[in-house]
C-alpha positions as CSV (number, residue, x, y, z in Angstrom):
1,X,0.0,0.0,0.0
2,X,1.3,3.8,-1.2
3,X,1.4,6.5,1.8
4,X,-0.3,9.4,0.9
5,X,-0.2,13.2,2.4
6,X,-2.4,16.2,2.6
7,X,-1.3,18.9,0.8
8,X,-1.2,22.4,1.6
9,X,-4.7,23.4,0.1
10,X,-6.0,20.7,2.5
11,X,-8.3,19.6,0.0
12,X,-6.2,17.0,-2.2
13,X,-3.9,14.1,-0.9
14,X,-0.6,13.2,-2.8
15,X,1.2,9.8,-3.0
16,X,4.6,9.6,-1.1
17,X,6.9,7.9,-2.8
18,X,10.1,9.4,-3.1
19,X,13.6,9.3,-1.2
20,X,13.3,5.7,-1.5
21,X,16.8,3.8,-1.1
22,X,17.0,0.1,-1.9
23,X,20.0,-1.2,-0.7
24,X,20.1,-4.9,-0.7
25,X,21.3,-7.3,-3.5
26,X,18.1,-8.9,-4.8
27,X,14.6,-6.7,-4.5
28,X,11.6,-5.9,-6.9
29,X,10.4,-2.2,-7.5
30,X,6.5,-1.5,-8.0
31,X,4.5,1.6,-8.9
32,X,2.5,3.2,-6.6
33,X,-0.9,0.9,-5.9
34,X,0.5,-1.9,-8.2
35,X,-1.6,-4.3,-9.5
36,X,-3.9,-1.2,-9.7
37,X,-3.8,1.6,-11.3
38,X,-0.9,4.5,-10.3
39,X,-2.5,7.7,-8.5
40,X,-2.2,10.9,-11.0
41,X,0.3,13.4,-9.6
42,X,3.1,10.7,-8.3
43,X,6.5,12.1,-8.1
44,X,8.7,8.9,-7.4
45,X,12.5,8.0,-6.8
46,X,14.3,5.1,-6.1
47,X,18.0,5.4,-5.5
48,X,19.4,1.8,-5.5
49,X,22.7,1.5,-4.2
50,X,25.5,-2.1,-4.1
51,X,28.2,-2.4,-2.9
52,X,31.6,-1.1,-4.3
53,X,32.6,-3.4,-7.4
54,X,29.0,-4.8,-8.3
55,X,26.7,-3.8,-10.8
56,X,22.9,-3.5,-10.9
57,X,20.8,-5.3,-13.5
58,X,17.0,-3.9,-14.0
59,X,14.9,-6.1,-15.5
60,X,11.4,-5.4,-16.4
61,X,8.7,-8.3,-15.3
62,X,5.9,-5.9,-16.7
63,X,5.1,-2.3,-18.4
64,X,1.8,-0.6,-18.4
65,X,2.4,3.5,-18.1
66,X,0.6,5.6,-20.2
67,X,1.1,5.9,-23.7
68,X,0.9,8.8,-26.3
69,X,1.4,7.9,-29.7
70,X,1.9,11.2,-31.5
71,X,4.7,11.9,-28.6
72,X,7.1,10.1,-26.5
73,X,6.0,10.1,-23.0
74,X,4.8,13.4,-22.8
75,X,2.9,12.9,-19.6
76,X,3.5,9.5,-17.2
77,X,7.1,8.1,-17.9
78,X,9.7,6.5,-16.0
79,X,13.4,7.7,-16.7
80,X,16.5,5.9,-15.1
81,X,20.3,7.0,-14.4
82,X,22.5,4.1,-14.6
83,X,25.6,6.2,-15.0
84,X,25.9,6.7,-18.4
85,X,25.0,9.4,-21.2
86,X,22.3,9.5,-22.1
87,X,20.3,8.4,-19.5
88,X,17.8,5.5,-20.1
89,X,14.4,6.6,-21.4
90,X,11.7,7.9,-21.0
91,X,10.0,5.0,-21.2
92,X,6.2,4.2,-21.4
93,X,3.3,1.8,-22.9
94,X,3.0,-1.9,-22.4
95,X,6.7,-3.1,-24.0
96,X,8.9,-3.8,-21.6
97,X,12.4,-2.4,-21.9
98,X,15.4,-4.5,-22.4
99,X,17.6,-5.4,-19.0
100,X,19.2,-2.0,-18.2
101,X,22.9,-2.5,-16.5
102,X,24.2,-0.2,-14.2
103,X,27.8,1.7,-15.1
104,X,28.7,1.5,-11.3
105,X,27.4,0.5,-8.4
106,X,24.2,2.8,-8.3
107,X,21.0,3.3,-10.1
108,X,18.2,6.3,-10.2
109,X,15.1,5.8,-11.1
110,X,12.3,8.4,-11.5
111,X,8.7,7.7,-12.2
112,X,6.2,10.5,-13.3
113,X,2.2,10.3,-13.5
């Protein structure tokens, strides 16, 4: 379940979801609500960190962000830092990405909706 806070017009709620820090070897990421629908409005980071000398693998079990077809990812996207130039994505729609390799031993990852 996503944590969610009042916001300062009192009137709407937000989902909290960022500052996360994974730090173990093996783990598994999910959106906000997952296997339901993400809440509009989510601002999430996931900073996964390994040791020194390993690497992180992503690997994408499932996709399902919105799509636009006339533009890429113009509104709900995720984007990830793996330590290289350019950085991965944005990605969205139901394809998942292929595995995405970190350059060190940290990843970012930023979801939009």
């Amino acid at each position: 379940s996503s944590n969610y806070e009042l916001q300062a017009d009192k009137k709407f709620c937000k989902v909290v979801c960022n500052g996360i820090v994974k730090t173990d070897l093996h783990g598994v990421i999910f959106s906000p609500e997952y296997p339901n629908t993400y809440p509009d409005q989510a601002q999430c980071d996931w900073n996964i960190t390994v040791p020194l000398g390993y690497q992180i693998e992503l690997t994408f079990l499932n996709l399902d962000i919105e799509y636009h077809q006339e533009v890429k990812c113009p509104y709900d996207s995720l984007k990830i830092d793996a330590g290289r130039s350019p950085r991965e994505g944005p990605y969205c729609g139901k394809v998942p990405p292929s595995p995405v390799v970190s350059q060190a031993n940290w990843m970012h990852l930023n979801f939009t909706s």
